[in-house]
N, C-alpha and C positions, 0 to 999 in steps of 0.2 A: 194610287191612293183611292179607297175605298170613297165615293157618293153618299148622302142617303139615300139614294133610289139603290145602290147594289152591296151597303154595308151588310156582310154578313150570309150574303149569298154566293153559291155557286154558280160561277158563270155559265153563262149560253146554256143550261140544260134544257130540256125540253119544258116547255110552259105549264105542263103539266104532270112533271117530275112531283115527287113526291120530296126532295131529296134537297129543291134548290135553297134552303135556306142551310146556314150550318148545322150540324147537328146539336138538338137539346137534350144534353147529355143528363141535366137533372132526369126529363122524362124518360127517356132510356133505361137509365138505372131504377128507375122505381118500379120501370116495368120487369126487364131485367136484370137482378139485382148486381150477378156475380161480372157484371160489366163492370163496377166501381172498381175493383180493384187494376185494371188496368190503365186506369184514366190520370192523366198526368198534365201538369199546367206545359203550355208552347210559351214563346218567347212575350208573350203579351200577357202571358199571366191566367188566358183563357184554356179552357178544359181542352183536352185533343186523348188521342192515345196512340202509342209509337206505334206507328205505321212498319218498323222492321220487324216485331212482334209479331208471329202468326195469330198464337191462341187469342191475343191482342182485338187482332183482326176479326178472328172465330168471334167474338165474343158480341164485339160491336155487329157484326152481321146477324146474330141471333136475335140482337136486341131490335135491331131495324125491321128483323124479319116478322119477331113475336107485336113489335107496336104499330107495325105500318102495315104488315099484310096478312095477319092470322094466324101465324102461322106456330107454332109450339112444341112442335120437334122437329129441329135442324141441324142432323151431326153428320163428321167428314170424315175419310180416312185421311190419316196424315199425308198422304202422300198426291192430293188430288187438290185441284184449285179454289182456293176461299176468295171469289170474285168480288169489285167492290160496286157495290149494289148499286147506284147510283147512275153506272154507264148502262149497265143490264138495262133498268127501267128503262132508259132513252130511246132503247130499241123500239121496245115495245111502243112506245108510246107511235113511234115515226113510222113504225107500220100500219098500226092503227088507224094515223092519217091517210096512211097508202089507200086501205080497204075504205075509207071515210069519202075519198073521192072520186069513186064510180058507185058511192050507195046516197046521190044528192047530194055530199057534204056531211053528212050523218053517221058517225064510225059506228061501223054493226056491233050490237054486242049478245052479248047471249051464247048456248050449246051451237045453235047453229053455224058458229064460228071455227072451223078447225085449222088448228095450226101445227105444221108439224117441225119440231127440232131437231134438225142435224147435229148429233153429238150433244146431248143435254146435258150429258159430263154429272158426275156426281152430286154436285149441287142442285142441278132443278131449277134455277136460279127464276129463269124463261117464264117455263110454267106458272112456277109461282105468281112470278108478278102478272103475268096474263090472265094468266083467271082471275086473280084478285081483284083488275082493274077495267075489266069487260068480259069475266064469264066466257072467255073463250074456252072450248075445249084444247087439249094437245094430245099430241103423240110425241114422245122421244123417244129418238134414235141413239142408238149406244153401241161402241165397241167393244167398251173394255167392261169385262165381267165385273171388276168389282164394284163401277162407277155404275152398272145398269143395277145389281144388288143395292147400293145405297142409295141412289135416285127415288127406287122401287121402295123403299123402304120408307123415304120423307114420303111419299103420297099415301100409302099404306096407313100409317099413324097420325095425319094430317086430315080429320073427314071433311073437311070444305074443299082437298083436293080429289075424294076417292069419285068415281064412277066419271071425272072433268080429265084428269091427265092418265095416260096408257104408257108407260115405259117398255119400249121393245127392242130385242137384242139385235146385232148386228154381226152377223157368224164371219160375212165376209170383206175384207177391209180395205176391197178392190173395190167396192157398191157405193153408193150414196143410198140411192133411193130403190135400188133393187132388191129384193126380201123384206123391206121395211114395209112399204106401201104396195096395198093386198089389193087384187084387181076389183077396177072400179070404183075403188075408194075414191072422195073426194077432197079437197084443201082448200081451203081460200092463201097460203101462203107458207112457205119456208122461209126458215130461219137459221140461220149457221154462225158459230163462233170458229171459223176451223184454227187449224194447227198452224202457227205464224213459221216455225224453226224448219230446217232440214233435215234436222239431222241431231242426238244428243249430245253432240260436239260442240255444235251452233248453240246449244241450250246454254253451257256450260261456264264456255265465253263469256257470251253476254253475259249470264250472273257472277262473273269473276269482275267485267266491264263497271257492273251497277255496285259489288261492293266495294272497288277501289273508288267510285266517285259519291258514292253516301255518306264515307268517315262516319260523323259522330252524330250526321241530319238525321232527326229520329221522322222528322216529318216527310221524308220519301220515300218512295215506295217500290223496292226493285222484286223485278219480278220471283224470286227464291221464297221471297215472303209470302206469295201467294199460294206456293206446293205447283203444283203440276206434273201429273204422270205422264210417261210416254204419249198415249194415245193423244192426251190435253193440248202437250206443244211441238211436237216437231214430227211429221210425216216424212217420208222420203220424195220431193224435190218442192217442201215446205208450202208453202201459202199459195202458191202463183199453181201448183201442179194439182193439189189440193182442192180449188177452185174450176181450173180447167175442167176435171175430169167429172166435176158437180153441172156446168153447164152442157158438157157431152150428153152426160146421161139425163140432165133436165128433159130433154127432146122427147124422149121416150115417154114420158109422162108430162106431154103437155095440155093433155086434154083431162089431167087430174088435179092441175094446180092453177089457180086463178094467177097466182104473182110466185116468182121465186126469187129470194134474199139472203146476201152473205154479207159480215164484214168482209174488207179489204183493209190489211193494215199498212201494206205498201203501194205508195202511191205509181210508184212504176208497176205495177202492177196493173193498174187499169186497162192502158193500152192496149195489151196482148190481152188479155180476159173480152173489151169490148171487140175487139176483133173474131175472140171465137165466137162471141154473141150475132155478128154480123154473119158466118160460115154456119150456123144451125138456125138462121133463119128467124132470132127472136124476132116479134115486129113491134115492141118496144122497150129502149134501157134508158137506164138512169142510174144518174150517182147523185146521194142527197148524201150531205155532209153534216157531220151530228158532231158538234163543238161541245166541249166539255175542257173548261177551263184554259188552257193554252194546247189544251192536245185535241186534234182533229180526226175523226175514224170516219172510213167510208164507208157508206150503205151501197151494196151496188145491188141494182134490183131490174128484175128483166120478165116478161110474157111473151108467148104465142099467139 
């Protein structure tokens, strides 16, 4: 049962989410107009809009994007992830903190900030809200042609993003950080959303999983709705191999990056990941847990 202290808010987001109250869907649409037509009353009579709905989804993220961060051209190929904004932000914000406490308590902000994303994925999502909320610079990294073409494209026609974010390719899909990062270069921090699946069998499943148990709930959210191409969800030996192979080659570029960070979406996952952290010698980790409603996502973050 909703309080007055939490009627109407998003739980546990970050305190300085943009996101933690419900959406005000009137403000939304007046900014955006062509939101209104997908806006539909939930069981309480108040405004929502289906969540199984892609364009749905597209639509409501343009509006969040054009009212909360600047932004005025945000388009997707069909087949790549419409992320829901609101988790995005919390990253950022919890890194923010990271950098906030080796500079007195004071999150840097400004160019002098760089941060680079593993996989920015055709959305830009990152970027966007990072610069918008401390002027960081970025660099994303990208595999997949069409996603590093449309990334390239929101910063391009976006000027509050142009000369702040560099989208750059990634030729080879054995690297993390090899060909991305040009010697010498410096970071205060990576960032990674990697591939959770194994495999597009694993993908397939689950979305068979999520629409026998959605029926007729317009208000959840399985993952089919969001799109995701190959590169976006499933690598070959998924999340845990994906991650390993990111802390291998962290080592190599430890004298380029102040902090390095990945989601962890499986919690068995930790173990064997801190372990390879203990074998390449990080000399400190951590796992900060970033609460967002009843679902728990882990930060795992580590230095030299």
């Amino acid at each position: 049962m909703s309080t007055p202290e939490n009627k109407g808010k998003i739980k546990k987001l970050h305190s300085r989410n943009r996101h933690l109250a419900q959406y005000n869907f009137d403000k939304l649409v007046a900014i955006y107009p062509p939101l209104k037509q997908y806006i539909i009353p939930n069981k309480s009579g108040e405004p929502t809009i289906n969540f199984s709905n892609r364009d749905g989804v597209k639509a409501l993220n343009k509006a969040l994007l054009k009212t909360y961060y600047d932004i005025d051209y945000w388009e997707l190929p069909a087949d790549n992830l419409c992320p829901p904004i609101p988790g995005r932000a919390d990253y950022i914000h919890y890194i923010a903190d990271l950098l906030g406490e080796s500079n007195e308590g004071i999150i840097p902000r400004g160019k002098d900030v760089k941060v680079l994303d593993v996989g920015v994925g055709a959305n830009c999502i990152y970027p966007i809200v990072g610069n918008y909320e401390y002027d960081w610079n970025f660099v994303g990294a990208e595999l997949d042609y069409q996603s590093h073409k449309n990334a390239s494209e929101i910063v391009r026609k976006n000027a509050r993003l142009r000369n702040k974010v560099e989208i750059r390719m990634q030729y080879n899909p054995t690297n993390i950080f090899t060909n991305i990062v040009k010697q010498g270069e410096k970071f205060d921090i990576s960032i990674c959303n990697p591939p959770f699946f194994k495999s597009n069998k694993d993908v397939m499943e689950q979305t068979m999983r999520k629409l026998k148990n959605l029926g007729n709930k317009s208000d959840q959210k399985p993952i089919q709705n969001f799109g995701g191409n190959n590169s976006e969800l499933w690598c070959r030996g998924g999340e845990r191999v994906f991650i390993t192979n990111m802390i291998k080659e962290s080592e190599k570029y430890k004298h380029q990056f102040r902090w390095f960070t990945t989601l962890v979406s499986r919690k068995e996952n930790l173990h064997p990941l801190k372990s390879m952290l203990e074998r390449v010698k990080a000399r400190e980790v951590r796992v900060i847990n970033m609460e967002q409603g009843n679902k728990i996502t882990r930060l795992l973050v580590w230095r030299f």
